[in-house]
N, C-alpha and C positions, 0 to 999 in steps of 0.2 A: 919336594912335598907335593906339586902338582901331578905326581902320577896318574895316569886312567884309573888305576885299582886304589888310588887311593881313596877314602871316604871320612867324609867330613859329617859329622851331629850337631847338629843347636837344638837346645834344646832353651825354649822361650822365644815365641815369633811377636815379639813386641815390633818395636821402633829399631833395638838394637841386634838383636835376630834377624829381622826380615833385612834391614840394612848390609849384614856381615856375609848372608848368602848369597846379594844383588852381587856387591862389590868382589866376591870370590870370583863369578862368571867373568866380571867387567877386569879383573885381574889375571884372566886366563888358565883359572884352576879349570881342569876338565876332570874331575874324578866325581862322585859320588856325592851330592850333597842331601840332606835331610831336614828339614825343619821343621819340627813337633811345637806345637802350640797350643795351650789349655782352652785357650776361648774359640769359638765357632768360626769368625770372622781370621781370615786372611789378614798379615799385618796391617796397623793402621794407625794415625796417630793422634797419639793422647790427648795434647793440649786443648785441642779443640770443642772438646769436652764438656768445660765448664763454661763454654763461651758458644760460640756458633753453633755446636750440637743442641744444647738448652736453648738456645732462643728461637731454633725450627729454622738456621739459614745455612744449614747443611747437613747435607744424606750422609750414606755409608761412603757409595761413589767416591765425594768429595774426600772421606778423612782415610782412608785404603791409599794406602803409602806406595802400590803398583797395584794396577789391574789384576785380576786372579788368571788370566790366559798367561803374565809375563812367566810364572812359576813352571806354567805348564811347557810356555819356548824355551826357557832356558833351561829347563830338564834340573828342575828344583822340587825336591820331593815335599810336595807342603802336608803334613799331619795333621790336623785340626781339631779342636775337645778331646785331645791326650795328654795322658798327666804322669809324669816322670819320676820314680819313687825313690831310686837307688843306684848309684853307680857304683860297677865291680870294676876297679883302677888298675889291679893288675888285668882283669881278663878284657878289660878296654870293652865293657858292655853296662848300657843304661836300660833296666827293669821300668815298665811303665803298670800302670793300675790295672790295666784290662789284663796283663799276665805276660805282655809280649815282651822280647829281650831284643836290644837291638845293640851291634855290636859297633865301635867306630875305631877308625883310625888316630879322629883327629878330634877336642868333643868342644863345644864352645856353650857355656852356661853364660845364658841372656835371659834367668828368671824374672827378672826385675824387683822390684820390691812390693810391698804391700802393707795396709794401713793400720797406725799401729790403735791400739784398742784400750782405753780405759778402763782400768779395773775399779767400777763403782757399781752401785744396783742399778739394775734394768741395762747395763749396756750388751748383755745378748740380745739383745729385742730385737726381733726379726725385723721389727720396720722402722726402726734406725738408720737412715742410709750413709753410704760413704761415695768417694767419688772418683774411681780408676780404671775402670771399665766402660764399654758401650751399655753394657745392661746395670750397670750403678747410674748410667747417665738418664737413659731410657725411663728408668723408675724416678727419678728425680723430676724431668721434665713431666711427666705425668701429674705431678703433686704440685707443678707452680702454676697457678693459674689466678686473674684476677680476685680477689676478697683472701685467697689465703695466705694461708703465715707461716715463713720458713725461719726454724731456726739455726743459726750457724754455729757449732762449738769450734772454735779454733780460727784462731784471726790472722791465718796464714793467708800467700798467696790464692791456692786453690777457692779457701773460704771468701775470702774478698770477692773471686770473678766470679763463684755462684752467685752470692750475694747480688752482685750487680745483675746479672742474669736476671735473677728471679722480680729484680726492681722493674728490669725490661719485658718483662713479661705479665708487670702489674700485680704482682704480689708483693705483701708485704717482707722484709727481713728484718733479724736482729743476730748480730753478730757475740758471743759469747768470747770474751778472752782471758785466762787466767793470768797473766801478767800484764803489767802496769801501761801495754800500748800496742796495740796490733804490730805485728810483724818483728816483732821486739827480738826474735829468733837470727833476725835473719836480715833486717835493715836499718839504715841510721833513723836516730830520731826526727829528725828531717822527715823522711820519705814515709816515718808512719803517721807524724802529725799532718801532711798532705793527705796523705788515704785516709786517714778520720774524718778530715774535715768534707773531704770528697764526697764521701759513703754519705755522711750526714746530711749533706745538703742536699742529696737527691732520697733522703726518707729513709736513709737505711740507720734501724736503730743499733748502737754499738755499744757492747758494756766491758768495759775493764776491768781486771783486780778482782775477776768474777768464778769463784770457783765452784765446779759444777758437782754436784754429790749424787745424782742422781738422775734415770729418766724413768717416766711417768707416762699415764696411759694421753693426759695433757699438754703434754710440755715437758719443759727439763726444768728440775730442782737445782738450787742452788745452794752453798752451804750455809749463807744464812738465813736459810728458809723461804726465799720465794720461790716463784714459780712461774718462768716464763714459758707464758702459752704459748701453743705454736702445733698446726695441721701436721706439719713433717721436720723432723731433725735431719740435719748432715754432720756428722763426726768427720772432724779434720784435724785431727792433730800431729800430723806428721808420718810419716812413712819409715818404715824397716826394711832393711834388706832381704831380702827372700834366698836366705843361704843354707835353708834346713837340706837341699839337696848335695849342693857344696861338702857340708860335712857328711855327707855317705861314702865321700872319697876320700875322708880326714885332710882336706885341704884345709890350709891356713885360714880361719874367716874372724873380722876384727871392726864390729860396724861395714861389714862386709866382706867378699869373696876377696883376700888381699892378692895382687895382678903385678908387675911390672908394667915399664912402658910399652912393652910391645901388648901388654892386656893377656901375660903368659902368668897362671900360676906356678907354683913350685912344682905340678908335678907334668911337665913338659910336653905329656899329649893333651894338657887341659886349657882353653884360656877362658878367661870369663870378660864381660862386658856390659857396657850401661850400669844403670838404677844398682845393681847388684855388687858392683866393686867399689874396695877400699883401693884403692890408687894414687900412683905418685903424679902431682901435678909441677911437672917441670920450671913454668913460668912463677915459681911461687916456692920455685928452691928444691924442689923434688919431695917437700912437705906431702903425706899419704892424706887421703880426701875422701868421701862418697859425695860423689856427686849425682842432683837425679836434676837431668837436663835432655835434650834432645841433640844438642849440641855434643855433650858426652856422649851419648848412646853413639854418635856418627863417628868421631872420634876414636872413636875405642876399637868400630866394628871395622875402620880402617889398619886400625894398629893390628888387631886381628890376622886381619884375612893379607895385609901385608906379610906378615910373618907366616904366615901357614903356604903363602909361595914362595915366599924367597925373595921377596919384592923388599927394595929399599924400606927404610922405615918414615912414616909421613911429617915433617914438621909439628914441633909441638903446638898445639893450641892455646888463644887464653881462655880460661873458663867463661862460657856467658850464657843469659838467662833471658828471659822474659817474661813478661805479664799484661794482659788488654784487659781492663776493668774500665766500663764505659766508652768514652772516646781518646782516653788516659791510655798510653801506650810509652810502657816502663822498660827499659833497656837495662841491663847491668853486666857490666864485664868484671872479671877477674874477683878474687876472693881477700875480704879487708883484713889482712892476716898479717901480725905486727906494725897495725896502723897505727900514728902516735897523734896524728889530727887530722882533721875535715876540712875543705875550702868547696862552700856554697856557692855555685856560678850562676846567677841568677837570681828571679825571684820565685819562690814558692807559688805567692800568691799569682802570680802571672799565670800560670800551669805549665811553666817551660822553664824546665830547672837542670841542675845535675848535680851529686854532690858526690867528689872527691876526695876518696882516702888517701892519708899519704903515709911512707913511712922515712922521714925527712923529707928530701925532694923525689923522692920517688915516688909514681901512682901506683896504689896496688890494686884498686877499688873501684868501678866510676859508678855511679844510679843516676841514670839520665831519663826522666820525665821527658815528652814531647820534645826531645834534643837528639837528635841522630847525631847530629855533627857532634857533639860533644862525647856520644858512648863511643864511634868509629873513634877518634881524634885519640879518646882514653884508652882505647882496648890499642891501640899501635905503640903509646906510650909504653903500655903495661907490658908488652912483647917486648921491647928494645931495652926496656928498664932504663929508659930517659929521665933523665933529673929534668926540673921541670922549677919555674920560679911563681911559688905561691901567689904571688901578687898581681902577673899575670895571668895566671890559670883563671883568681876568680872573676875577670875583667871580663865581660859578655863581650864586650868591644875589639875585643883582638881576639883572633879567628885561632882556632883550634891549632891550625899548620902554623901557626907563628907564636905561638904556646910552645 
């Protein structure tokens, strides 16, 4: 597949795009590569976003995933503010907005996803923000500034490290959550009553059980009729797969672009990767997954561009995560999938915890607060699928290797 005439498309120069084109060069493809991307900016990365981007302690420079020269040495055709509309599957060619046709040999969709949207009144309102871009960030850091008031719908990660942000930057927050506990989606009860009590003690106001009906030219309504004020919204409630391109090829899509291990769809010059794919995650039984991680994205762009050379296929990974809200630095490996109980290693209130899913003695799960040794320790468990003896695990006293 690495022929000279060979030619390779990405289309999405996110995190997992600009990664799948690096790694082709550094895998010895010499053919023709492409990578078309919606936003202005050369790849760059996301997370940083809600955290260092917003509090003014990093430029563009810093979150640019490679210098814009590297594109140009490695002879990486970079497209920029082009938007992809339709792919012809038999005639191996991708139709973009401005009317150009571009044809591939080989086509790799790294759309990534995008944020999903509350069907209430006022949520077209232009100046509602969200948070996934440089220019959603851009607009946000603009709006936070000492006396004013942000408010947060969605008590996810993203929302929490705004949130915190906007603390650091001496603006007021309030967090909005429709279920009974931040993070309720996505972490044990453990780790959301730490981030409550977190948020709270540094001034961050947070409401649970709180559902939101509406926004207003003041603030955002809630369904039982108040009305919390607030200078600027951020809507966070989760993200969708960006697969409306996917189905122009009638590719399989199922809470995502569904991919194999090697990140190959069903129709064998396509593969897709990152935010975008529904996926089998090996360490967790070959169970299918969307994962939206940075870790994925690199993962996937390897499985990739391995297969589009001929290159062995990469070791499977365990899924993991992160999140920096204040000086709280949250680690989480692998996915609590057929968990039957939890062992708390630590103490909460200390700030240096980690809590353990298990499914008997196996770990499937770890959330490690200010614990490195404990998430590395659990993510090596979680690879080997070591049985592991409860009673030990939750013992801070005995070191992770002897666990």
């Amino acid at each position: 597949m690495s022929a000279i005439m060979t030619k390779v498309l990405i289309i999405g120069a996110g995190h997992a795009g600009g990664s799948a084109a690096a790694l082709l060069r550094q895998y010895g493809f010499e053919g023709e590569i492409v990578l078309a991307g919606e936003e202005a900016a050369a790849p760059y990365q996301r997370p940083p976003l809600s955290k260092a981007w917003l509090k003014g302690e990093a430029g563009l420079e810093d979150l640019l995933l490679r210098p814009e020269s590297f594109y140009v040495e490695q002879k990486i055709d970079l497209r920029t503010g082009v938007t992809a509309t339709t792919i012809d599957a038999a005639a191996k060619t991708v139709a973009f907005a401005d009317g150009t046709v571009e044809p591939y040999d080989v086509l790799i969709l790294a759309t990534g996803s995008m944020a999903r949207k509350l069907a209430i009144p006022g949520a077209d309102r232009p100046d509602l923000m969200e948070l996934r871009t440089l220019h959603d960030a851009e607009r946000l850091k603009a709006a936070l500034a000492p006396g004013k008031r942000l408010a947060v719908v969605g008590g996810g990660y993203v929302g929490l490290e705004a949130a915190a942000s906007a603390r650091a930057l001496g603006a007021e927050a309030v967090v909005i959550e429709r279920m009974d506990r931040v993070l309720a989606r996505v972490a044990s009860e453990t780790l959301s009553a730490f981030f409550t009590n977190y948020h709270r003690a540094r001034g961050v106001e947070i409401l649970t059980g709180a559902e939101v009906s509406g926004f207003e030219d003041d603030g955002v309504r809630l369904a039982d009729g108040s009305l919390i004020a607030a200078d600027a919204v951020l809507v966070g409630v989760g993200a969708l797969a960006r697969e409306a391109l996917a189905r122009t090829a009638v590719l399989a899509c199922e809470n995502g672009v569904v991919v194999d291990e090697n990140a190959r769809t069903a129709d064998p010059s396509i593969y897709a990767i990152g935010d975008v794919t529904h996926r089998p995650i090996p360490v967790h039984g070959g169970r299918m997954h969307r994962l939206e991680s940075v870790p994925n994205a690199l993962e996937q762009a390897k499985q990739a561009a391995a297969a589009i050379v001929g290159r062995a296929a990469p070791a499977a990974e365990v899924p993991w995560f992160w999140s920096d809200q204040y000086d709280v630095k949250l680690q989480i490996a692998g996915l609590p999938f057929d968990a039957d109980h939890q062992v708390v290693r630590g103490d909460p209130a200390s700030g240096a915890f980690a809590v353990f899913h298990l499914n008997g003695d196996r770990i499937v799960c770890v959330e490690a607060v200010n614990a490195p040794a404990d998430f590395m320790g659990g993510r090596l468990l979680i690879g080997k699928a070591t049985p592991v003896d409860p009673v030990l695990l939750a013992d801070p006293s005995v070191s992770m290797k002897s666990v």
